[in-house]
N, C-alpha and C positions, 0 to 999 in steps of 0.2 A: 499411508495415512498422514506420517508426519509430514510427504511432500507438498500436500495441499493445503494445508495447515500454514507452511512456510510460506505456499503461493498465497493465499488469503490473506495475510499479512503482509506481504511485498505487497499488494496492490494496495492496501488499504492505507500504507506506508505513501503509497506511489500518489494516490488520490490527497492525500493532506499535502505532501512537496506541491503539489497543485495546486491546491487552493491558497497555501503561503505566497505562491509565485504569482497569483494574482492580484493578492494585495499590496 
C-alpha cells in the first residue's frame, strides 16, 4: 500500500520537474 502511495507521488513529483523545465 505504502509502495504505490510513494509511486503516486514520484510521478506527481516527476510531472511538476516538467512543467518547471518547460518554463
Amino acid at each position: 500500500m505504502g509502495s504505490i502511495l510513494w509511486k503516486y507521488v514520484k510521478f506527481h513529483f516527476n510531472c511538476h520537474f516538467v512543467y518547471v523545465g518547460l518554463y
